[in-house]
N, C-alpha and C positions, 0 to 999 in steps of 0.2 A: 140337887137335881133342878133344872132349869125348863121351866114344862112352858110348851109355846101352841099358840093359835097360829094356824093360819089360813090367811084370809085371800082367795082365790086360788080353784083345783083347775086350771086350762091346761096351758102349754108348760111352765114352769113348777107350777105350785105343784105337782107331785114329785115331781124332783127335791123339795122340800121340807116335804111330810117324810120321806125315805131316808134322808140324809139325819133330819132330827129326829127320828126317831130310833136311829140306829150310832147316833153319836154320841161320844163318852156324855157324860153328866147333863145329857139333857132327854126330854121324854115331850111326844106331843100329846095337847090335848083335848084340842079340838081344831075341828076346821068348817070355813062358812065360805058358801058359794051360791050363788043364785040358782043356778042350777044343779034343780036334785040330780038328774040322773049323773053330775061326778058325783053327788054327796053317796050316791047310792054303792058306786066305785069305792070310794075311802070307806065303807061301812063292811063290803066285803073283804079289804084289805087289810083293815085294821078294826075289828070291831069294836074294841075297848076304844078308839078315841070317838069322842061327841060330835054330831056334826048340826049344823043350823042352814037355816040361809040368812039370818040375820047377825050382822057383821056385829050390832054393838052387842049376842049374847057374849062376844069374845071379851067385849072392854070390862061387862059389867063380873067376869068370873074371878072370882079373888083368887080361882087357884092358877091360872093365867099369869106365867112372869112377863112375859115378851111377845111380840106381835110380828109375826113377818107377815107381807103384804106384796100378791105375785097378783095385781090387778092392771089395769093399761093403765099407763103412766100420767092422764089425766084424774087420775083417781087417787093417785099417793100422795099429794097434802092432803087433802079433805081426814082422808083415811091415817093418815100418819098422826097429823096434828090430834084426833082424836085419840089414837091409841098411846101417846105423850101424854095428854092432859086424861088419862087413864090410869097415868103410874106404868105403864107397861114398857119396859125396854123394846124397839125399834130395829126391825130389820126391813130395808127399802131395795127390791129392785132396782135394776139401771133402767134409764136415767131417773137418778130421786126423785124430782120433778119435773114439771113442765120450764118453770121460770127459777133463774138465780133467786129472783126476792124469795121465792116460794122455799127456794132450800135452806135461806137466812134464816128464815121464821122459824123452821125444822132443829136446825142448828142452836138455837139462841132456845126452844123450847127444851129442849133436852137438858142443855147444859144449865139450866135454871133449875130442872127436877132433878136434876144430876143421875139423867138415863143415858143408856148405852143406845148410840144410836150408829146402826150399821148399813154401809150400802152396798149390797151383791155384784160388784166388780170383780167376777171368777175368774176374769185371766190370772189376777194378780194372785193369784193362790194355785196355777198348775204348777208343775214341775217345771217345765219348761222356759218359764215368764222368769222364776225365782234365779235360774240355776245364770239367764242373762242378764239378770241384774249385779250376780255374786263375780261374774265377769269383768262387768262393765265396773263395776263399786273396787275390784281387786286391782286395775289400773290393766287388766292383760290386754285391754282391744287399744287403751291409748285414748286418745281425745276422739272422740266421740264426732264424727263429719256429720253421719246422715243418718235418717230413717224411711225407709223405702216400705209403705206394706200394700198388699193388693186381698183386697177382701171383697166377692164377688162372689153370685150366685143367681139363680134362675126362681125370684121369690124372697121371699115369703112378702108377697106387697102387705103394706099397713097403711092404713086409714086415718090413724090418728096423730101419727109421725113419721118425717121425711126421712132416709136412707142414713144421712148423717146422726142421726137420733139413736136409730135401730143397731146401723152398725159401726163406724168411725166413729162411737160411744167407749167399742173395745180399743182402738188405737189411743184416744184422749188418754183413758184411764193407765193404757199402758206405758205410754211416753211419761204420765208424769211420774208411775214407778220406776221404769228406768233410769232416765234419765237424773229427776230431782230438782226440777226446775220446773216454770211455767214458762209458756213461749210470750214472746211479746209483741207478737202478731199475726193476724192470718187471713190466708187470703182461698177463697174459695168457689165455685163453678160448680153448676150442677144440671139438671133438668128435670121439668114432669115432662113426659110424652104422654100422659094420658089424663085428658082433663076433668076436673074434681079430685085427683088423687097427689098423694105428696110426690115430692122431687125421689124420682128412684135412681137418678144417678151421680156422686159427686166425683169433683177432685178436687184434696184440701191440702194448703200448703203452709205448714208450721214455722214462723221464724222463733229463734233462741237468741237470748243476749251473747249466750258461751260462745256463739255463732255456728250451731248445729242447727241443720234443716230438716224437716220432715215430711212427707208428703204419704198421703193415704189416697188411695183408690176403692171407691166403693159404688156399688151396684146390685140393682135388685134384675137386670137384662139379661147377662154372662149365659152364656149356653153348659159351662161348666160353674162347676165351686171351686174356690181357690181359698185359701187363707195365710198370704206366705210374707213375711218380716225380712226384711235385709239391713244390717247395721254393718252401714263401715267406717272404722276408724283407722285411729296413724300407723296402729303397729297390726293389728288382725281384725277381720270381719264374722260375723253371724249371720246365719239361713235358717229360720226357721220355717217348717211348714207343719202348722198343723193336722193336716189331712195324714201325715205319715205314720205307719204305724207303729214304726221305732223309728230311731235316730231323728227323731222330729227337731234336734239341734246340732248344728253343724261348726265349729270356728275353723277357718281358714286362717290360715299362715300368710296372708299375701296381701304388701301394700304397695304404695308407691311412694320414692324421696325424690326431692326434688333440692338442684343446688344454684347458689348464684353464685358461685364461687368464681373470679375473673380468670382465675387459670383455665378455668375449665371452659370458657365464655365460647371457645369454637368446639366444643365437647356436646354431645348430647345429654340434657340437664335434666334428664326425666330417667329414674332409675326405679327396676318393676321388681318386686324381692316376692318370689314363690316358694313356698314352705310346705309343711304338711295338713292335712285336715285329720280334724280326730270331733268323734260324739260323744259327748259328755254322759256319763248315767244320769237321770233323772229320777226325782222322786216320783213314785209310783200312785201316791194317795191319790183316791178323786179329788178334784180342789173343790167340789162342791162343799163336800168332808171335811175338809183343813179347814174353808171358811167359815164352816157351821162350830167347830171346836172353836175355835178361837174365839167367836162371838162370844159363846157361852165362857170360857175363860177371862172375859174383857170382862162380863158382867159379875163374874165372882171374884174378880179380882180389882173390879175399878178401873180396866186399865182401857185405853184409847185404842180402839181397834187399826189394821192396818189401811183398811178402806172406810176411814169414819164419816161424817158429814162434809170435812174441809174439803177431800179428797173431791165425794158428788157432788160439792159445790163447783169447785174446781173444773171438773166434766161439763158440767152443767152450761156454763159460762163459756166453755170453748165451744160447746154447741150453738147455742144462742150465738158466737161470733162467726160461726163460718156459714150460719144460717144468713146472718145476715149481708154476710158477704155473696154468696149466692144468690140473693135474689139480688143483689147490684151490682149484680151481671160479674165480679170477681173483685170489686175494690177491697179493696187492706181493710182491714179492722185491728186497732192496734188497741192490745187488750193491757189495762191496770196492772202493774205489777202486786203479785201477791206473796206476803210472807209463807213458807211452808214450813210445816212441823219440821223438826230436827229427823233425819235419816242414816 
């Protein structure tokens, strides 16, 4: 049994405390938050687990395996590097860090105590995410053209991180699951309209060696919420939305060929092939769930989780590159290739 702290009850961290405490082979057991009145929440919820407001009673409890940490993302090195050099296996919210160097540290600390160090990228764990990857990996969509996603909404403005941060966090992480590859450049646009607060709107545009493009749309303005993926390739494309309450995946049958063929040269060389569409069943588990088992399986078993350090490394650095293409006004930032774990 795999008994975990964790360390901030806000917006996430009960989602948290629910998931591990209701997940095969692990149990919570304690939680610290500055603020009593959540401790007071978790104490009626769960009585049996401890609650503090002092973060290091967590580091000092020897009965404490692992440490997840649902605090603002200025706060998880401090807080992580401690609960590492605590012996505690590592669970980090998106984005792991503020800075790439910061997630190095993270990475190189772990793997030195030889901890399991996990980062809560929950796309990668719905049904939906998996079932277009097993797509995409199976060869049925073909070579892979584009990625198109629109993630939009009315809020949630943040203070301590710019739109790209909060939400094109989910696109980074998801492209590099799909996909499997790091792009090798990017280029990016964005705005504050409202001054002292971060940029609430971008547009980021991914280049790939394989020469697949990507582009995300994201904003905190949108008078609605949207959250919808479009992938098209040679032989069939993908619609996801996940606002729907089923069939939230869709493949289309429909591409287009094109010929140079000289016979054909006074022919029309653009040919449009319309198929059928069908919805995939999807795994039903919360992925909150699936990512919490796993964890706890990574660490009884040693094994490299599916969203481990490399992965929020990985995030981390495309952030920092489209940040910094955004504020120069859209220049290229052409990013290090990176080796990636085998897939």
């Amino acid at each position: 049994m795999i008994k975990f702290g964790v360390i901030g009850y806000g917006y996430w961290g009960p989602n948290l405390v629910r998931n591990f405490a209701e997940a095969n082979g692990a149990a919570i057991a304690a939680v610290a938050d500055v603020d009593t009145s959540k401790l007071d929440i978790v104490n009626k919820r769960y009585p049996a687990v401890r609650t503090t407001t002092r973060f290091q009673d967590l580091l000092d409890d020897p009965g404490v395996d692992a440490i997840a940490i649902a605090t603002p993302v200025n706060t998880h090195f401090e807080l992580g590097m401690a609960a590492l050099k605590a012996g505690k296996h590592l669970w980090l919210e998106k984005p792991m860090t503020e800075t790439s160097l910061q997630a190095r540290k993270l990475i190189d600390e772990a793997a030195k105590r030889n901890l399991c160090l996990f980062v809560d990228h929950t796309f990668i764990y719905t049904g939906a995410i998996r079932k277009m990857r097993e797509i995409i990996k199976s060869g049925d969509l073909g070579r892979v053209y584009y990625y198109d996603s629109v993630r939009i909404n009315l809020g949630l403005f943040q203070r301590d991180v710019n739109v790209i941060s909060d939400l094109a966090v989910h696109d980074f992480s998801i492209l590099d699951y799909l996909l499997g590859e790091h792009p090798v450049a990017i280029s990016a646009s964005g705005m504050n309209h409202f001054p002292g607060t971060p940029e609430n709107l971008g547009f980021i545009t991914l280049f790939y060696e394989s020469g697949t493009i990507a582009h995300c749309n994201v904003s905190w303005l949108a008078p609605v919420k949207v959250r919808q993926i479009l992938i098209g390739g040679s032989k069939k494309m993908i619609t996801y939305d996940d606002l729907e309450p089923s069939e939230k995946v869709k493949i289309y049958d429909k591409g287009v060929s094109f010929t140079d063929d000289p016979k054909q040269i006074h022919e029309l060389r653009v040919g449009y092939r319309t198929g059928d569409m069908w919805a995939p069943k999807l795994a039903g588990t919360e992925a909150l769930r699936l990512g919490a088992e796993h964890f706890v399986d990574c660490i009884a078993d040693g094994k490299t989780p599916e969203t481990d350090g490399g992965l929020g490394l990985r995030v981390v650095e495309l952030i920092e590159a489209a940040t910094s293409s955004m504020r120069g006004r859209g220049e290229t930032v052409y990013i290090q290739s990176q080796r990636r774990k085998a897939s």
